[in-house]
C-alpha positions as CSV (number, residue, x, y, z in Angstrom):
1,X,71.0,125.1,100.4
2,X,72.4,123.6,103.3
3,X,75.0,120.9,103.4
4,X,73.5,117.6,104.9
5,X,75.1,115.6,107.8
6,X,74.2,112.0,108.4
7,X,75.3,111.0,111.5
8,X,76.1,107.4,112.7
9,X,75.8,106.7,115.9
10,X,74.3,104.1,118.2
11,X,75.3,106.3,121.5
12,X,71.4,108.3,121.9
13,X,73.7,111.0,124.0
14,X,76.5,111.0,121.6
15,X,74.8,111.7,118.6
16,X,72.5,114.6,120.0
17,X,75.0,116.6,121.5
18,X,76.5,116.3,118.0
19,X,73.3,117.0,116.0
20,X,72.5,120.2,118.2
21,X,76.0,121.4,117.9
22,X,75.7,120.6,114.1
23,X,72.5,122.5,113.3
24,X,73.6,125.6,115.7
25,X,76.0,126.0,112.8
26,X,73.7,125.8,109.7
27,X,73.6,122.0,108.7
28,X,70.8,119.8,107.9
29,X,71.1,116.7,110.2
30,X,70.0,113.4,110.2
31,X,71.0,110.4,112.1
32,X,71.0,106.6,112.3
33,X,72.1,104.2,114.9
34,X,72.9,101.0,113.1
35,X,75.4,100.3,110.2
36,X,72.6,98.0,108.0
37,X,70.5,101.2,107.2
38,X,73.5,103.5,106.5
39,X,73.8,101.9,102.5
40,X,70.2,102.3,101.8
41,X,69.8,105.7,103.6
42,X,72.6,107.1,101.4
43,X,71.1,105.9,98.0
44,X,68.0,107.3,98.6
45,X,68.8,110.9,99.8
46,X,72.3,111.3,99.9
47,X,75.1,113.6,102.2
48,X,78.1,116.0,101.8
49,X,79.3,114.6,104.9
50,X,79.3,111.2,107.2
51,X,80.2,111.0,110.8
52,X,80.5,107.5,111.0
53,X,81.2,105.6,114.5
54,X,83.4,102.2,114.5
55,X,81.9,100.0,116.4
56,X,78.0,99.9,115.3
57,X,74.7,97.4,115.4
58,X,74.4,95.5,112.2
59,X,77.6,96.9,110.5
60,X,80.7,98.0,111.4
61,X,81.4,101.6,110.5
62,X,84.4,99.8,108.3
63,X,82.0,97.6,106.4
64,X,80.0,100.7,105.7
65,X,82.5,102.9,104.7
66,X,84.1,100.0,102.4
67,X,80.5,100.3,100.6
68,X,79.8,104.1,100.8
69,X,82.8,104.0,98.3
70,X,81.7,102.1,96.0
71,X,78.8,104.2,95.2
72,X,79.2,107.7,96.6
73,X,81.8,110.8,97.0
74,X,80.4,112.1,100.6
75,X,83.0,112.8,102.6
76,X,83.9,110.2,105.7
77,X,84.8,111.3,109.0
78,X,85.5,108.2,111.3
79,X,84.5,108.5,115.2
80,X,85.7,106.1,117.2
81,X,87.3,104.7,120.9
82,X,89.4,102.8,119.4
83,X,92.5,104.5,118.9
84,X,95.4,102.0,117.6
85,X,96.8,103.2,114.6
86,X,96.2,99.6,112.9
87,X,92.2,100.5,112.9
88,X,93.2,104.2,111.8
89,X,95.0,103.4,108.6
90,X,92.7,100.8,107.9
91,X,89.9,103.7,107.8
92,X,92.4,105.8,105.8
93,X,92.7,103.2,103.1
94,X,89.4,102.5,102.9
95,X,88.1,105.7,101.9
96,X,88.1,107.7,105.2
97,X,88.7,111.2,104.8
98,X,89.6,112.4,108.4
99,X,89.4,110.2,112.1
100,X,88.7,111.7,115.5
101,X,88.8,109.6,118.7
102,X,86.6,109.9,121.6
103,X,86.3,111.8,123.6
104,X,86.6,114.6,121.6
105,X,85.0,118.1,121.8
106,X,82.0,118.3,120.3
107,X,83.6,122.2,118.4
108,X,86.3,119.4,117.1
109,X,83.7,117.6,115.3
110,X,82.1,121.0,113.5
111,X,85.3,122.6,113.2
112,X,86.7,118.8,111.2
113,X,83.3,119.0,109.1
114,X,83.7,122.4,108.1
115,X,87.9,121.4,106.9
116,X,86.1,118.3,104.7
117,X,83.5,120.0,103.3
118,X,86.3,122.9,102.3
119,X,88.7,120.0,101.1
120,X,86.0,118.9,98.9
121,X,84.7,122.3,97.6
122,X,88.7,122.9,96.6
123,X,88.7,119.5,95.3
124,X,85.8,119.9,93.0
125,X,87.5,123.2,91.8
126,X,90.8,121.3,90.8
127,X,89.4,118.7,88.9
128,X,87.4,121.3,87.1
129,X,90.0,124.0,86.1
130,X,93.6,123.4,87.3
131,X,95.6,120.5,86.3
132,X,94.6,118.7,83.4
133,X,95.2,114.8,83.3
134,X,95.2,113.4,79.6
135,X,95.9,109.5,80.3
136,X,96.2,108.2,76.6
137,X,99.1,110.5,76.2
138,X,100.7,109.9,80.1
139,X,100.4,114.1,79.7
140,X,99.9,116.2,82.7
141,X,99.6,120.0,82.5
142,X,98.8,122.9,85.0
143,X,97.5,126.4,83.7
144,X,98.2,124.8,79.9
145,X,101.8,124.3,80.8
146,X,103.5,121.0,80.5
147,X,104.6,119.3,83.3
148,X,107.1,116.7,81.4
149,X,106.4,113.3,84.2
150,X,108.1,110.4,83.6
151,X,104.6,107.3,83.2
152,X,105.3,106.5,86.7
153,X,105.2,110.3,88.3
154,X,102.0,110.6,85.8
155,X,100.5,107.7,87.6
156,X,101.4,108.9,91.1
157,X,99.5,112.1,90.4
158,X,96.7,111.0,88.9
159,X,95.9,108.7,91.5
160,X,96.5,111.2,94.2
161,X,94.5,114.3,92.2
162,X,91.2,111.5,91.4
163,X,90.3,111.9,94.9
164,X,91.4,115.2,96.3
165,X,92.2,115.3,99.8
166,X,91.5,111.6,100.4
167,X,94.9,110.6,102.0
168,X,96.6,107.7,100.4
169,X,99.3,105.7,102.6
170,X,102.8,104.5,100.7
171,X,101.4,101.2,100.3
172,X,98.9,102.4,98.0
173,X,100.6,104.5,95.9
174,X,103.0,102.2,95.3
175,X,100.3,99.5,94.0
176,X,99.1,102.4,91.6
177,X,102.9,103.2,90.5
178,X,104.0,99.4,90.1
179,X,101.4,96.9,88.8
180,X,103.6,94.6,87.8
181,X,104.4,93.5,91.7
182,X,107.7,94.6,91.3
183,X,109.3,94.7,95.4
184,X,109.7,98.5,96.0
185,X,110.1,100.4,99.0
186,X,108.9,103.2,101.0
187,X,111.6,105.5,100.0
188,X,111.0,105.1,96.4
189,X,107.5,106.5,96.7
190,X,109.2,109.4,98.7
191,X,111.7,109.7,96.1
192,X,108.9,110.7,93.0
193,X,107.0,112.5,95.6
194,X,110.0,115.3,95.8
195,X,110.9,114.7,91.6
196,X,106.9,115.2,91.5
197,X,107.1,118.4,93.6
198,X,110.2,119.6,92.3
199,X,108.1,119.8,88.6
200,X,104.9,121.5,90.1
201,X,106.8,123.8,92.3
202,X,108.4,125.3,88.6
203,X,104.9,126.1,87.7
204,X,103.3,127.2,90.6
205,X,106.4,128.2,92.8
206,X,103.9,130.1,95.7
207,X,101.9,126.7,95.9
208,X,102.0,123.3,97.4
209,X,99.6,120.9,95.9
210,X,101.2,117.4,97.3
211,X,101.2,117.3,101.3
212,X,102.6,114.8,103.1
213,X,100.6,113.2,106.3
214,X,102.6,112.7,109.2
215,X,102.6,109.0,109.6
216,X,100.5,108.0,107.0
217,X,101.3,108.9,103.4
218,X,100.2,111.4,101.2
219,X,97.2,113.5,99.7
220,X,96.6,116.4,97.1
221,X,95.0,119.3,97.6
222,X,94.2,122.6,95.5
């Protein structure tokens, strides 16, 4: 079965060009052009993938990817004019999963869809069969082997490997590390990050499964 593409767009041009160029490459397509029917849309049928513009009738693409979150795992890609990096860490930390700016070619656009839908796919398979997250016991293990993490490296992992390939920025993994409010800072997260990689990389020497994001933070990926 094909994967399904909603797109969200309130440009008519914009999001045919996209559609065509979508379906030429094996999707199922749909589209809206206001933010208010995106919640409703996605509870009834559902997507493996949202193109979702910023600035949209009804809702902002913000507001509706704040609520796609609280319901469904479909992967967010935020399109957009506006380009300041406030807007695009905002996006991040709500739940984005990738951010193009316009213009942009519309072979970007298939070529990002196809790199979340393989995210996700490699996702899904971690969670199912590669490291193994017992949170009574603050235990993490890969391929049955013991990874030894101090409670707060436990915590930085789990958070990252819940939602594979989401990108988390310092801010956040620090909340998930410290809730007790305790005044930490940036260099601290980068500082379990390496003890963190340090462990993995004694299991699985030939992989990387903790990639930094230039700019923003970090994100795990199988």
């Amino acid at each position: 079965m094909a994967e399904r593409i909603l797109i969200v767009e309130d440009e008519p041009k914009i999001a045919e060009l996209l559609r065509d160029y979508l379906v030429q490459n094996g999707y199922e397509v749909a589209t809206l052009d206001r933010g208010d029917e995106v919640e409703p849309w996605m509870r009834e049928r559902g997507a493996d993938v949202v193109l979702l513009d910023l600035m949209l009738p009804g809702k902002s693409g913000l507001e509706v990817c704040k609520a796609l979150r609280t319901f469904s795992d479909a992967s967010i890609v935020m399109v957009t004019a506006r380009v300041e990096e406030i807007d695009r860490l905002l996006g991040l930390e709500l739940g984005a999963d990738d951010y193009i700016c316009k213009p942009f070619s519309p072979r970007e656009v298939v070529a990002r869809v196809k790199a979340v839908l393989r995210r996700a796919k490699r996702g899904r398979e971690a969670q199912e069969s590669n490291v193994e997250l017992d949170e009574a016991r603050l235990r993490a293990a890969i391929g049955g082997k013991d990874l030894d993490l101090t409670a707060v490296e436990f915590q930085l992992l789990k958070t990252l490997a819940d939602q594979p390939g989401r990108i988390f920025s310092r801010d956040q993994l620090m909340d998930a590390m410290y809730r007790d409010e305790r005044v930490v800072s940036d260099r601290t997260v980068d500082s379990h990050i390496k003890k963190l990689r340090k462990k993995i990389s004694d299991i699985l020497p030939d992989r990387e499964i903790v990639h930094s994001v230039y700019g923003v933070g970090y994100k795990y990926e199988w």
